[in-house]
N, C-alpha and C positions, 0 to 999 in steps of 0.2 A: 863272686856270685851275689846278685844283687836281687832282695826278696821286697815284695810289697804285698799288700789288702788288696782283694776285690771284693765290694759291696752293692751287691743288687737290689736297688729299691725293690723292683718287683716283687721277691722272694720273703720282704724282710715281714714279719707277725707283729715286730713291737714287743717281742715278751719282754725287755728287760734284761737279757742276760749276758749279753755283749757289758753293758753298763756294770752292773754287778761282780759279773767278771774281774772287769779293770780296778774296781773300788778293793778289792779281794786281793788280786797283786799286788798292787801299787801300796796297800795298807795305808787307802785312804778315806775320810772319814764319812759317814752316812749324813745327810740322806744322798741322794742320785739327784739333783738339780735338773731344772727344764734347760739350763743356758752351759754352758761349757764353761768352767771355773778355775781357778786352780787348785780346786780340791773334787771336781767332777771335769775327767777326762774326755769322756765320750757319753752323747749321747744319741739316743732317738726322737725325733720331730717329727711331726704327721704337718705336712704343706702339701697343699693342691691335691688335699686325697690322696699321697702316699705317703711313706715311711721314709727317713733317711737320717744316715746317720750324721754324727757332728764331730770331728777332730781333727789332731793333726796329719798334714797330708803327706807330710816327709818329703816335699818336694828334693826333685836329684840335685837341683843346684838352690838349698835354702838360701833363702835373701838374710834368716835371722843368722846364720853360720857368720855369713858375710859382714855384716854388722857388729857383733860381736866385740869387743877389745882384748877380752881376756881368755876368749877360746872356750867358754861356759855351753855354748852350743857348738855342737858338733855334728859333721853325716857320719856315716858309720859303711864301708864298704858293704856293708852286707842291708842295707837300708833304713834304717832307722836312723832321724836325728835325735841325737841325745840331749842330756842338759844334764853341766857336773854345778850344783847349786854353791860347793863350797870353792870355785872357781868365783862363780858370779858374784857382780859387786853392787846389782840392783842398778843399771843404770837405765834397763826399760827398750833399748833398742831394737830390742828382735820384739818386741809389743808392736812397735811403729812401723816398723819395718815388714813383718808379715801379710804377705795378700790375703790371707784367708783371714786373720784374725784370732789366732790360734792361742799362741802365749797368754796366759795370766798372771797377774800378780795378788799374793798375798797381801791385802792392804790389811788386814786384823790384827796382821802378826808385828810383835814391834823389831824381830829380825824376819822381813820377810824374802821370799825369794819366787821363782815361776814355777808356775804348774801347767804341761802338758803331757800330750800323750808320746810317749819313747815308743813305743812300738812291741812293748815287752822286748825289749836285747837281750836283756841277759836269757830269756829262754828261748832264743834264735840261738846264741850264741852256742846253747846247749842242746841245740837240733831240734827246737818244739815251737810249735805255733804258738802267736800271742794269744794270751788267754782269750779276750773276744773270737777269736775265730775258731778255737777250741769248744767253746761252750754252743758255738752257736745250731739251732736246733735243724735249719732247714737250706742251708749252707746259700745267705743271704750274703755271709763275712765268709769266704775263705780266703789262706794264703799258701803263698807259694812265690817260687822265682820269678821276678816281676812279667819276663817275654811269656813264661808260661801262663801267665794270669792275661794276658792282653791276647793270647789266641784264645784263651777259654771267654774270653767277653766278647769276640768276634763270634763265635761259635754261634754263642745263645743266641745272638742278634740276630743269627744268619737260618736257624735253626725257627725261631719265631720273631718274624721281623715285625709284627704288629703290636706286639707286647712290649719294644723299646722304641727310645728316640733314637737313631741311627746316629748316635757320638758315645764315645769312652769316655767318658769327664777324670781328666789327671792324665790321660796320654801327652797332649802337648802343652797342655795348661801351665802357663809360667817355666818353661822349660820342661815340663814333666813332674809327676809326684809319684813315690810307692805305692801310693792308695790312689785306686783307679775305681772309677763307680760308671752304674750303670741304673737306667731307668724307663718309666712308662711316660714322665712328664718331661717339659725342657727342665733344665737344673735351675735355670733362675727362678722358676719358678718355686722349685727346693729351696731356697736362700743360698746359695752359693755362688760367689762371686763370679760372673760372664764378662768375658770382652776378656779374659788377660793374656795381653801379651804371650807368645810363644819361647820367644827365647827366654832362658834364664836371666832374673832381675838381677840380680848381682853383675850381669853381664851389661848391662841398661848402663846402671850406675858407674860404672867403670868407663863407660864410652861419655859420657857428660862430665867425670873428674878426668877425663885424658884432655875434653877442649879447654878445660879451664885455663888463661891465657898465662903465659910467663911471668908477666909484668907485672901479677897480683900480689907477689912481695914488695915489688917497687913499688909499687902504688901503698901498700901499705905505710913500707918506711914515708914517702915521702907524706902520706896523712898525718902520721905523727910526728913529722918533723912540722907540719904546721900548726898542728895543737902547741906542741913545744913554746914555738914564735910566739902566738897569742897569748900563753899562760905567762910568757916571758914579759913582751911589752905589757900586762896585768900587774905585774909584778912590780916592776922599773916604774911603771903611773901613781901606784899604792906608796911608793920609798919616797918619788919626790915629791907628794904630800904626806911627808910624816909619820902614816901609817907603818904599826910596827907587822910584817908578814913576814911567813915562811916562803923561799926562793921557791920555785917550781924545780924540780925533776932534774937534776945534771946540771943546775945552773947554782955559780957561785956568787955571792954577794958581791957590788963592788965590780960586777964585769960588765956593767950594762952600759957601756960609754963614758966615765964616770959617776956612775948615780949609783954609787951604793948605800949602804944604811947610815953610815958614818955623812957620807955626802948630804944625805937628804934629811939631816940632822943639822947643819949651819946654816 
């Protein structure tokens, strides 16, 4: 059973308390930042005259999962992507890798690691909403089973179609996210990334490393098989003038047609 956020600009006041919320779980540190940090998880931004929030979108098929080497990010069957920090080796890829921009790094810290939003798991895990959608006052952030949340966003739309833009932003968005939002304006005009792609990125990437050609190790060998040559004849030129040098790489002194050190010493 797979759970997500719905976030309706329309509804949202800006108290604060989603934000506060998260800083409260997650036991992390004060103040609440205007920018999403990796020490401020979620926030609220006022663009184009409304409210909206800012986090991670738990895409269903994360691009940062994919990226990963060490399995530090993770999806979670139940929706949330994780991040086990003592996994992570700081290599930054789920940073470059994310569409939305979501990952941060601790640059302060001299062991530092990412900070984003998990989704509260451990209190899905134990049958409770994340704290944001628990605190929140006018039920701008609920959750629920993701199908359930995407007929309740249909609903409101259909129910007062003048009050939104007629899109779910996170329904097909880069494959799909847990957090699905809703609003009065276009979302780009929200700061939120437009134009992406529908299929899963991970799925993208996979079809451009499947055409890469066969002969990309052959060609390598034989690149360095010419570097070889060149540093070779470098070498053999340096001996028979005099020059005392170390051989290049795999090559032994003395094999170069006759012209070894001894040779280029009479």
């Amino acid at each position: 059973m797979s759970f997500g956020i719905l976030f309706d600009s329309t509804r949202c006041i800006a108290c604060g308390g989603c934000s506060a919320a998260c800083k409260e779980q997650n036991a992390l540190p004060l103040p609440v930042e205007e920018q999403p940090t990796a020490y401020t998880w979620t926030v609220v931004q006022r663009r184009a005259g409304a409210n909206v929030r800012r986090m991670c979108m738990h895409c269903l098929s994360p691009t940062c999962v994919s990226v990963c080497p060490v399995g530090a990010m993770r999806k979670s069957p139940q929706g949330p992507v994780t991040y086990d920090a003592d996994r992570c080796i700081g290599c930054r890829y789920c940073i470059m890798a994310c569409p939305f921009g979501v990952p941060k790094y601790q640059w302060d810290r001299p062991v530092p690691v990412v900070g984003k939003c998990v989704m509260c798991a451990s209190r899905i895990r134990e049958g409770q909403a994340p704290a944001c959608a628990a605190v929140c006052p006018t039920g701008a952030t609920i959750f629920g089973e993701r199908e359930v949340l995407v007929r309740e966003a249909r609903a409101r739309m259909s129910r007062e179609p003048s009050r939104y833009v007629d899109r779910i932003y996170g329904l097909d968005e880069a494959g799909g996210t847990s957090v699905l939002m809703l609003a009065g304006v276009p979302f780009d005009q929200l700061g939120l990334p437009d134009h992406l792609p529908e299929e899963p990125l991970p799925l993208l990437t996979w079809r451009v490393l499947s055409h890469v050609p066969d002969f990309v190790p052959v060609a390598a060998a034989f690149l360095y098989g010419v570097h070889w040559i060149t540093k070779r004849r470098e070498y053999v030129r340096l001996v028979d003038g005099g020059e005392p040098v170390e051989p290049p790489s795999g090559a032994t002194p003395g094999a170069g047609g006759g012209h070894g050190a001894e040779g280029g010493r009479r």
